[in-house]
N, C-alpha and C positions, 0 to 999 in steps of 0.2 A: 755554609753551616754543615751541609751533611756532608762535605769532603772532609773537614774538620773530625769529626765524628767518626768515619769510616777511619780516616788516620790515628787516631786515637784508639779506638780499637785494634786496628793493625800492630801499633806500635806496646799495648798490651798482649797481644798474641803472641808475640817474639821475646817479649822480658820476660814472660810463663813459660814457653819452649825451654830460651837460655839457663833460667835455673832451675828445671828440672833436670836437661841437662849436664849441668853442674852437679848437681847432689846426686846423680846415679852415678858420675864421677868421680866423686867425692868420697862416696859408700864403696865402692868397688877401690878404690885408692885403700880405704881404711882398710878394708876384707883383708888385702891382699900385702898390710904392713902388717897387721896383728896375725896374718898367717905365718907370716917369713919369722918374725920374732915368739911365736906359739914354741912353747919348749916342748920336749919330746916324753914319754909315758915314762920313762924312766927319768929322768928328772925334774918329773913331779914328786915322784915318788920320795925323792929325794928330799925335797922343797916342802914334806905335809907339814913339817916340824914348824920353821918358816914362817914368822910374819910379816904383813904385807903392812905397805906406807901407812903409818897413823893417820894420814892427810887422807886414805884413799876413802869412797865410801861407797856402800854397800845398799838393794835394797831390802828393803822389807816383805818378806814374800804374803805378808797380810793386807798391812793397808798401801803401799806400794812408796812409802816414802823413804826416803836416799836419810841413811844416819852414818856420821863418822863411825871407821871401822873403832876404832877407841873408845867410842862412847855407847854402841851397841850392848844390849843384852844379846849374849851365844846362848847355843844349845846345839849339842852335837846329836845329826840325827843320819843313822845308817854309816858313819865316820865322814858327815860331810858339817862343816859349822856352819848351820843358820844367823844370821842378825835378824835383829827386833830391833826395834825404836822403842818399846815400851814393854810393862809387864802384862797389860791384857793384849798386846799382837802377842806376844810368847805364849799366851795362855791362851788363845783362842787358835793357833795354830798346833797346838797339842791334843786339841779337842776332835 
């Protein structure tokens, strides 16, 4: 029974190793594709005019929930466009 036990715990010590593992993997895979495809400062500048996929979505820098870029309330603020989910996150973010 307590060989059982010790293997069992063993054999969860190595699947918790392996995916952490993985996702420090995983995260440094991502870094280092959203780095190579990162455009350059000058065409951004380019791109402000520019919208992005109606599918994409955005958070909400108030209550932190993800809303379709199309279906967001904006507000431009310092020339950067915030989304909202709603009119009291827009209005409690103004505050």
């Amino acid at each position: 029974m307590f060989q059982l036990i010790r293997t069992l715990i063993l054999l969860l010590i190595v699947v918790l190793v392996i995916r952490r593992i993985a996702k420090i993997g995983l995260s440094l895979w991502a870094g280092f594709a959203a780095a190579k495809t990162r455009p350059s400062a000058s065409s951004e500048q380019a791109d402000i005019g520019s919208q992005p996929n109606a599918m994409s979505l955005v958070l909400d820098p108030v209550c932190g929930t993800y809303v379709g870029i199309d279906a967001s309330l904006k507000r431009i603020v310092n020339g950067k466009v915030i989304h909202f989910c709603s009119p009291e996150c827009r209005d409690q973010y103004a505050a």
